[in-house]
Every structure is written in structure tokens, then in C-alpha cells.
N, C-alpha and C positions, 0 to 999 in steps of 0.2 A: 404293690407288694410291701411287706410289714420288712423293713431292716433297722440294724444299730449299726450306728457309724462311730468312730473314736476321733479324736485330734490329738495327737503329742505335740503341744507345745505351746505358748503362751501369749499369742499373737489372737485376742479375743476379738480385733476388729472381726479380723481375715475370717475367722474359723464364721462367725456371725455372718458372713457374706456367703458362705460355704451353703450352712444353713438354707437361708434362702433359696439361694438357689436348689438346692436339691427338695426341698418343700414343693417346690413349684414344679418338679418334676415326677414326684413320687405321690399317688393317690391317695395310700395306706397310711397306718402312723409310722412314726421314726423316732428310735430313739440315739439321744446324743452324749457321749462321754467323752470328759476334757482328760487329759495326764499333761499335768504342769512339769515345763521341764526347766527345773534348775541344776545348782551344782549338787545337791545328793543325789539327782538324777540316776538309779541304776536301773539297765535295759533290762536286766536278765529279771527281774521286779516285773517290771511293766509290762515284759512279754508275760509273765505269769498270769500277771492282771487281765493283760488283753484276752488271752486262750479261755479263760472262766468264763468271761463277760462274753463271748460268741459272738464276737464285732465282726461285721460282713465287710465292713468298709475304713481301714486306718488311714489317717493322714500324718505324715510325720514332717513336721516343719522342722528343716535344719539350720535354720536362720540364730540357732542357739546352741553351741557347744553341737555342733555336726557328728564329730566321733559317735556321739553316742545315738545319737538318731539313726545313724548308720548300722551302729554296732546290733540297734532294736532292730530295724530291717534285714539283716541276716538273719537274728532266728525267728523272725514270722518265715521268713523267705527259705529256710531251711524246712521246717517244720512240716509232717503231711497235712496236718490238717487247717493248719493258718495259713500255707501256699495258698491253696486255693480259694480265699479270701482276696479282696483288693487292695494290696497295700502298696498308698500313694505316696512319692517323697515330692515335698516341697522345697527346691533350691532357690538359694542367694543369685539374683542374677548376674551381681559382680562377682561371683567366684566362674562364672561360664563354665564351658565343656567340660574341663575337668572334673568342676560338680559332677557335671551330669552323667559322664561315664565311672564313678565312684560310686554313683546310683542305682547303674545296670550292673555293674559290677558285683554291688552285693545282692542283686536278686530285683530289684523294684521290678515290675513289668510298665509302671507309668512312669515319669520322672517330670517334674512342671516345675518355669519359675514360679517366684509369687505374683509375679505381674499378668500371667496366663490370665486365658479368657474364664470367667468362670461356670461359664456354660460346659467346657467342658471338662471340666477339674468334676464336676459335678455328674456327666453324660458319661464321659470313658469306665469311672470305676463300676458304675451299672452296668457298662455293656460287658465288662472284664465276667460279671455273675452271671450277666444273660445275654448271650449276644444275640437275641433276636430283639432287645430294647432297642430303641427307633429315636435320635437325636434330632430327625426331625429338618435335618438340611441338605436343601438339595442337592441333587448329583451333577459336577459339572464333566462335559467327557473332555478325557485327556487327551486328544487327536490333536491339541494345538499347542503342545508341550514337545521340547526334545527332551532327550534320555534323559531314563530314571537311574542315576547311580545312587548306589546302597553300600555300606560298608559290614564285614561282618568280621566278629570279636574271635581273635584267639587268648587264651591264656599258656602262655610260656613256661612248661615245669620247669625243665632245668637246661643245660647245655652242655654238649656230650659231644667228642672228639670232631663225628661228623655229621649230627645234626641235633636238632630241637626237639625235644619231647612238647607236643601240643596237646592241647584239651578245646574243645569247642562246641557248640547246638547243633551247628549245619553240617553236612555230612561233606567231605571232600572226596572226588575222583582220584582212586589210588593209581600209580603211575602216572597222574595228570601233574604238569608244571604248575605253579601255584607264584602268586608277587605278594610279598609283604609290604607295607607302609614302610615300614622298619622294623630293628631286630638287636636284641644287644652285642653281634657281632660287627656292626654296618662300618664302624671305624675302621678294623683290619681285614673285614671281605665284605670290599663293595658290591656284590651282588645279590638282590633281592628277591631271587628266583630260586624256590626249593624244591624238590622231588617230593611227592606226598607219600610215604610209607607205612606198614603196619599198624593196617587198623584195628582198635579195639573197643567193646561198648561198655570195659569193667573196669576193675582198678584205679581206679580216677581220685584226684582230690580235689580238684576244682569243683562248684555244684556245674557240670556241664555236660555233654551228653556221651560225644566220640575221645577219642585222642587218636593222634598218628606221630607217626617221624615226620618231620622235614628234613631232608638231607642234601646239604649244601653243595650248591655250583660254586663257590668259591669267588669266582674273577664275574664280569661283567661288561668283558671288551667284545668286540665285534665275530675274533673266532667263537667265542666261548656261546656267544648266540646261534651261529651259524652250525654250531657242531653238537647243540642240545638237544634236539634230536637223537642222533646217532647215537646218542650216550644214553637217552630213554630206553629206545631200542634194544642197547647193548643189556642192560638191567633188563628186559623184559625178557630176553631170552636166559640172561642167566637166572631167572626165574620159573621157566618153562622148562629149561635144560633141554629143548627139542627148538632145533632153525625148520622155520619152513623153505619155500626153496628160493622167496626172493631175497630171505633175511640170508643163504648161502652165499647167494651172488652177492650180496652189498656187503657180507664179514670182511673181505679185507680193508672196504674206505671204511669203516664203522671202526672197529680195532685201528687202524691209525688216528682217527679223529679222537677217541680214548683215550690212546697211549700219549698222545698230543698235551690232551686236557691235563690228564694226570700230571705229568711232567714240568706244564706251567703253573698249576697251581699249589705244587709243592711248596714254596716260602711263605705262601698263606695259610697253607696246615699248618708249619712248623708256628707260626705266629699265634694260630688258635690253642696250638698246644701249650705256647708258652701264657699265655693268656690264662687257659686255664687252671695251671701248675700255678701261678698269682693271686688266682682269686679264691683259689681251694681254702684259703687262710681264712677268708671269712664266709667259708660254706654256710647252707642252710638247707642242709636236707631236710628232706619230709620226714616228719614225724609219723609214731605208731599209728595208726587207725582206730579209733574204738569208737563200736555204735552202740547207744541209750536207748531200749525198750523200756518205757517207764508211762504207764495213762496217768499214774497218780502225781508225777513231774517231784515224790520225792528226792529222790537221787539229784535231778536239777536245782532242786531246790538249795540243795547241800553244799552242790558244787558251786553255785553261783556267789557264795560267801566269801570263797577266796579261788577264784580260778587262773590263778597263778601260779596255785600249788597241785596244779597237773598241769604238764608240758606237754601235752599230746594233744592229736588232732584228734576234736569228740565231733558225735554227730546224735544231738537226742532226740528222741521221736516219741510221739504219745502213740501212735499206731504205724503201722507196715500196711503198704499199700497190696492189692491180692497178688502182684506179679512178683511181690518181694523186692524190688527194683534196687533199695538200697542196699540190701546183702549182695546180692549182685554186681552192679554200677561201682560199688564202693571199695567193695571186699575185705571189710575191716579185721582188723587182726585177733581184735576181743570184741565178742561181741555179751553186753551185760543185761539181763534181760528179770525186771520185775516183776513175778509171779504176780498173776492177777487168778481170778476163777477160771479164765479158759486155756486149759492146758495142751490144748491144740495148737498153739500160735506157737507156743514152742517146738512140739513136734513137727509144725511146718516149715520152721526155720533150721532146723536141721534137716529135714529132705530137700530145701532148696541147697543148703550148703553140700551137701553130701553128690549132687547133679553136676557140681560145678570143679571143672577138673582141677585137680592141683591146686587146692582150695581146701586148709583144714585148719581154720579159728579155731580159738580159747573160749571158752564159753564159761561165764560167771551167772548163777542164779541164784536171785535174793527172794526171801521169804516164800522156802520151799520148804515143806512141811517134815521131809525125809531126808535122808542124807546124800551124799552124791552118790554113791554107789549105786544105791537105788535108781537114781535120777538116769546114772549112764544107763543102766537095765532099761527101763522106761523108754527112750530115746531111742537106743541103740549107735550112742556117740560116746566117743572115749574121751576126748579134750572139753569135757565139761566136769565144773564145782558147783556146789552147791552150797547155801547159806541160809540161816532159817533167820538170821534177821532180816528188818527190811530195808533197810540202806546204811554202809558201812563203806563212806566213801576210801577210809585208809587200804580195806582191802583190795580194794578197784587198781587205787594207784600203785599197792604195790605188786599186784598182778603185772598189772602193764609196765612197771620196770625191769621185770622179769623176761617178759616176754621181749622188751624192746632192746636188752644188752643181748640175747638169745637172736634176735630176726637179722636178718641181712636185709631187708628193706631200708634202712637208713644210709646205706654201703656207698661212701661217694667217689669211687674210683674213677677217675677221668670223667669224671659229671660236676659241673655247678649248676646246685639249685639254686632259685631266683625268690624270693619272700613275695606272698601275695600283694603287700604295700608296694614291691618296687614297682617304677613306672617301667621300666623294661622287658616285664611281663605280660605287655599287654600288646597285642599287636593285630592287625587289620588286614583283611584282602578286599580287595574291590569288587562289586560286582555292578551288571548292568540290568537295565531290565523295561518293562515298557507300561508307561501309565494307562488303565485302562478309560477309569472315571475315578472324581475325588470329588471332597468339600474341604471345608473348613476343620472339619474332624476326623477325617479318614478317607482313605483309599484305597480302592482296588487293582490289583499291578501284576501281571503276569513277571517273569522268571525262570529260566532253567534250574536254578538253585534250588536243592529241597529242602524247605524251611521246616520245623517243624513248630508246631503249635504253641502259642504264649512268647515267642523268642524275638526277640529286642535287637535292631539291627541300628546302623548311622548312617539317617537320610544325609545325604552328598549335594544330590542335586535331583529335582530342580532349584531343591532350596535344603538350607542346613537344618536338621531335626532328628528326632529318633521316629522311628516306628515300630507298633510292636502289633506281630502278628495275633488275631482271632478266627474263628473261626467264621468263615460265609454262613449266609444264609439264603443267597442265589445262586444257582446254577449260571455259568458263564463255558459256552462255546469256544474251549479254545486248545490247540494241538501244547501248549506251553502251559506248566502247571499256573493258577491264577490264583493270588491269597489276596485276604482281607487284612489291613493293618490303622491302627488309633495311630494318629498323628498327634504326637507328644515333643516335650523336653525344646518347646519354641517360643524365642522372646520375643523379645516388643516389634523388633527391625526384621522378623520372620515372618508374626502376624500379619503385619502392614503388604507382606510381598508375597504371605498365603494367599492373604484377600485376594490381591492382583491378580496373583495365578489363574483363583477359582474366576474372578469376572469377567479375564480375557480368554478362560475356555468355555463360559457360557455364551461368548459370541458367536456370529459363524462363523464357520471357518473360510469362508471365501473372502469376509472383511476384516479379515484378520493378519494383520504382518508382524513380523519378529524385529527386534532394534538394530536390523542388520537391514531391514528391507526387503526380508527374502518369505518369500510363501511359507508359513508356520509349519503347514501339514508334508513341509518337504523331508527327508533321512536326515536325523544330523549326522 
């Protein structure tokens, strides 16, 4: 296959070894483009550059001024049509995990030191465009492995009387009990166990898929285990508003086990409330929403001059995917959209807004040839302007100052929001799951967990790493969902104990013992 690869950054050994390797793997021609990163370095430039140039394959070495290699991986990693593109970041391996979840964070779907094998710095971003490319090594089965634990990412909106506003890929069991790693309440409620509630697949500000409540057990002593239940229960019927007849018999131990709970964990409300009445002082609510229809990336272009001087959350797009998914998912409050020739993208974008309950954006249109009035005729939307220039960023911003003193979306009453830099935004549930077969580059693992496609988890064990889900390309017999996943984001002392893994499950199994001296293929 004929591709163009890019390299952000300055490091001509590395990128030259890249080369190679990918040479040696790709039949077709290749074409290679370098972006030198120094201090005039600007992303929002480069992403310009990259978008024209129709690069299949970016590599972004953060070994130099990071911020900004980073800042470039968000809007590939926003964008509909550079997402689906490979874009690779290359971490410091002295800076560890933290790098590396800064990586997923902004979007990367691979994340590698520089010391990675470069077989597959090379292999994985091919497979990311094709996943039936073939890396060529072999399968060893995972029968003589104990458990696969995984870790999977929430982002933290903000923090509310009685629980967390969440955002996340993988979908949670509503009324299921849920453990966090941690959480920015852990100092005054020690307990790490939250009630999963109201689920939604819109309004989101994180790039991520669901959001729910967590809603705090507060304490984390022996009753408060013993009586989690009863208290699920009690919520599921005041949910139902209908007992069936064994949930009659068990109402009166269930209502005292409640009234128990409540009663004890009264001075840890009182403490989160005064917590939050503290940190209100230095709030940081979400900002307006406004999404950028623009192919010709003028408007981007504008903004990226000085984007300091709009304070709102922007989200710009050269195209809308056919399900609409960002008007949708995002639900932005203005949405600004660039007259191109086809003037159907706009009328589609009002029938999806118009579907969506309780849902009715501002709509700005540049380089419309008629007036708004017309426009609204046209459409048959009343919250749309019209503008027969073609990009007039002062009018933009002062729409959306408009709209933003006007919206109660900013409204922080008994909520702190959390800035997407704090680390306290970020947080983890465990899951477990069971190695099918792997190599050196990848693995196959069943799970009850429903992943969905491209999402980037943190391998645990049997060894520390990231994996990010692809799609199969075999069929595997099994009553538990089974995914495909690139093993990524592993240094030198991972590599050394990947190897291990894979040689001592290509043994048999019957000569096979664990460093405990116990039969490999036994439960852990």
C-alpha cells in the first residue's frame, strides 16, 4: 500500500530508524515529511499543515517542549477526519506513566517510549489503518498465565453534594457498585465504592463516550459493607416504586439498614459540604460549548492567532460524521457553520438538532448569500443568523458572550468542577479478564466488560502496559465477549518480561511451573 507518514520533532537518528523499518515492511512507495519542533513551534500551524498533506501515519516525539506535541495530538485526535488516521506519541521514558496517561488522555490510540522495539512503532500504526496487516509473530496461548487485570479511565467532571459527575468509553452497569483507585474526595470519605447512576450518551465535554453519577457510600467500615446491599435494593425500588413480594418481607431489615447508614454517615456529608463551600472560591466551571463546521479551516485559521481571546470550549470540524454524533454527544450551545456548496449539511443539522429533546442551539452562518430571515425560512429554525462574510471571528465571540451570561450551563451551585489538567480528574476501575493467546505485539482476552472499539485501557497485569482495542479478524468460540488489543506504552524492564511471558507460554504446559512451584494452568 502507497502511505505518507509525518514525524513532529527533531530527533533525525530516531525518525531515520522509523524509516527503515517501515521500508521493510511496506511494499509500495512512502512518502516521509519531517515538522521541526522548536520554540515557534505552533500546533494549531502544524495541525493545518498535517490535514493538507493527507498524512496516514503521524509521529509526535515529545522529547521536546511536550505541551505542545500534546496540544498537536488533541486536535488530530479531535478532528473527524485526522482521528482516523494513526497518530503515534513518542514518550521520554524518564518522565514514566504519567507521560503516558497525558497521552491517552489527549486522544493518542498508541503511546511508545523512545526505547520501544521498533518493529512495532512501525507494525501497530499499519494495523491502527488496516487491521488485517499481519506483524508476523507468532501466537503464544495464554493457558499458562494467571489473570489479566486491566484498568479502565474515568474523567471526573465535577463534584456535587452526593456524587461525581463521570465521563468514560466503556459502558458501566447502572445500579451495579463500582471501586475507584481514588477520587478527590478519599481524604474526608474513605470509601471507594460508588453507586453507578443516570446514564447518558450526550452532553459531554470530555472526548468520551458515556457519563453517569457515582453516588457516594460515604464510610468504608465493616457495617457499611455488610449493609450495601440493602441500600442498592432500597434505591432500586424507589426506582420501581412497585416491591415485589420478597422485597415486602425484607422492607423492614432493609429500612433499618438505611436509616442506620444515613445516620452514620451524616458528619461526612456535613464535611463534603463544607469542602465544597471551600473550594467554590476557586471554581472552574465548564465553559459555553461551540462547535466549528468549517472544510476550508478558515475560521480555524483566525482563531488560532490568538486563542486566548475566546474562553469557551471550541470543538472544530472539517466534516460531521452521517450519524451526526457531535451535535449529539456534545450538544454545543452555538453551533457556527461555513457555507460551503452543499446546503444540505446544514439542513441536516437542524433535523438532527430539532429530534433531540430539549435541545435548541444558536446557530451562526458564514458566507450565506441571503439574509437570516431567509435562512430561517429555508431551514425552518428560528435560533439561527446569518452572515454573508466569510469568517468574522469578533462576531463568533461576541455571540457566545451572549449566549454564555444568558445559559445556566455554567451555574455552579453545590458543584466543583475539576480543570481537565487536575490530576484529580482522573480516575480508574479495575477489571479482570482472561488471556486468550498473545505475542510480543498483541493479544487476544476475553472480558465481560463492553469495550468499544479503538479504546485504550491500563494493562495491570500480567505485566504494566497500555492496550488499545482493534478490531478481530478471527472468529473465537467463546460465551464471554473476546477483543483484539496492540500492546503498547512498554519500556525496556516490560519488554525483557513481555519476552518471558511469551517464551514461557510457548512451552507446555505440563513443563511448565509458576515461581511459586505451583501447576501454571491451575485458578489464581
Amino acid at each position: 500500500m502507497s502511505i505518507k507518514v509525518g514525524y513532529v520533532g527533531s530527533d533525525l537518528r530516531f525518525f531515520g530508524h522509523i524509516k527503515s523499518v517501515i521500508d521493510e515492511k511496506v511494499n509500495d512507495q512512502v512518502e516521509y515529511v519531517q515538522y521541526e519542533v522548536n520554540d515557534d513551534f505552533v500546533a494549531a500551524n502544524v495541525f493545518i499543515q498535517i490535514f493538507e498533506a493527507k498524512l496516514d501515519i503521524i509521529y509526535i516525539d515529545l522529547f521536546y517542549i511536550p505541551e505542545k506535541g500534546l496540544s498537536l495530538c488533541k486536535l488530530l485526535c479531535r478532528n473527524n477526519e485526522t482521528r482516523l488516521k494513526s497518530t503515534v506519541l513518542i514518550h521520554d521514558q524518564n518522565q514514566g506513566d504519567a507521560s503516558l496517561l497525558r497521552g491517552v488522555l489527549s486522544g493518542a490510540r498508541l503511546n511508545y517510549y523512545k526505547s520501544a522495539e521498533p518493529k512495532e512503532l512501525a507494525a501497530h500504526p499499519l494495523m491502527l489503518l488496516d487491521a488485517a496487516y499481519d506483524a508476523g509473530d507468532e501466537y503464544a496461548s495464554g493457558t499458562n498465565l494467571k489473570g489479566l487485570y486491566f484498568k479502565q479511565i474515568l474523567r471526573i467532571g465535577y463534584v456535587a453534594q452526593n456524587h461525581y459527575r463521570i465521563e468514560t468509553s466503556c459502558k458501566l452497569k447502572e445500579q451495579s457498585v463500582v471501586e475507584l483507585n481514588t477520587h478527590p474526595l478519599s481524604v474526608i470519605m474513605p470509601s471507594p465504592r460508588f453507586l453507578v447512576e443516570n446514564f447518558s450518551d450526550n452532553d459531554l465535554y470530555y472526548n468520551q463516550r458515556f457519563s453517569y453519577d457515582l453516588r457516594f457510600t460515604y464510610l468504608n467500615n465493616e457495617f457499611f459493607k455488610a449493609s450495601e446491599q440493602s441500600w442498592v435494593n432500597y434505591k432500586k425500588a424507589n426506582i420501581r416504586k412497585k416491591l415485589n413480594q420478597k422485597e415486602r418481607e425484607d422492607q423492614p431489615y432493609i429500612l433499618a439498614d438505611v436509616e442506620k447508614r444515613v445516620r452514620l454517615y451524616q458528619p461526612v456529608k456535613e464535611e463534603i459540604k463544607q469542602w465544597l463551600a471551600e473550594n467554590r472560591i476557586t471554581n472552574t466551571p465548564k465553559r459555553l460549548k461551540v462547535l466549528v463546521l468549517d472544510e476550508t479551516l478558515e475560521i480555524f485559521k483566525e482563531y488560532s492567532q490568538n486563542p486566548k481571546d475566546f474562553p469557551f470550549s471550541i470543538n472544530f470540524q472539517t466534516k460531521l460524521t452521517k450519524d451526526f454524533f457531535q451535535v449529539r454527544r456534545f450538544r454545543p450551545h452555538l453551533i457556527i457553520y461555513h457555507m460551503g456548496e452543499d446546503f444540505e449539511v446544514l439542513k441536516k443539522i437542524v433535523e438532527e438538532i430539532k429530534v433531540l429533546e430539549g435541545y435548541n442551539p444558536s446557530l451562526l452562518v458564514f458566507n450565506y448569500k441571503d439574509n437570516s430571515a431567509e435562512l430561517r425560512k429555508n431551514v425552518g429554525y428560528e435560533q439561527i443568523m446569518a452572515s454573508k462574510e466569510s469568517v468574522q471571528l469578533e462576531l463568533i465571540k461576541k455571540m457566545a458572550e451572549v449566549l454564555g451570561s444568558k445559559g445556566d450551563f455554567t451555574s455552579t451551585d453545590d458543584k466543583v468542577f475539576l480543570k481537565t489538567t487536575n490530576p484529580r480528574s482522573v480516575a480508574t476501575i479495575l477489571h479482570s479478564g482472561e488471556i486468550i493467546k498473545f505475542n510480543q505485539s498483541e493479544m487476544l482476552f476475553a472480558t465481560h466488560l463492553d469495550i468499544p472499539m479503538w479504546t485504550t485501557l491500563i494493562l495491570e497485569a500480567p505485566l504494566k502496559a497500555l492496550i488499545t482495542v482493534i478490531p478481530t479478524t478471527e472468529k473465537i468460540g467463546s460465551s464471554v465477549p473476546v477483543y483484539r488489543a496492540l500492546i503498547n506504552g512498554v519500556g525496556e524492564l516490560q519488554e525483557n518480561e513481555l519476552r518471558r511471558l511469551v517464551n514461557k507460554s510457548l512451552e507446555e504446559p505440563k513443563d511448565v511451573e509458576d515461581e511459586d512451584g505451583e501447576d501454571s494452568n491451575s485458578s489464581p
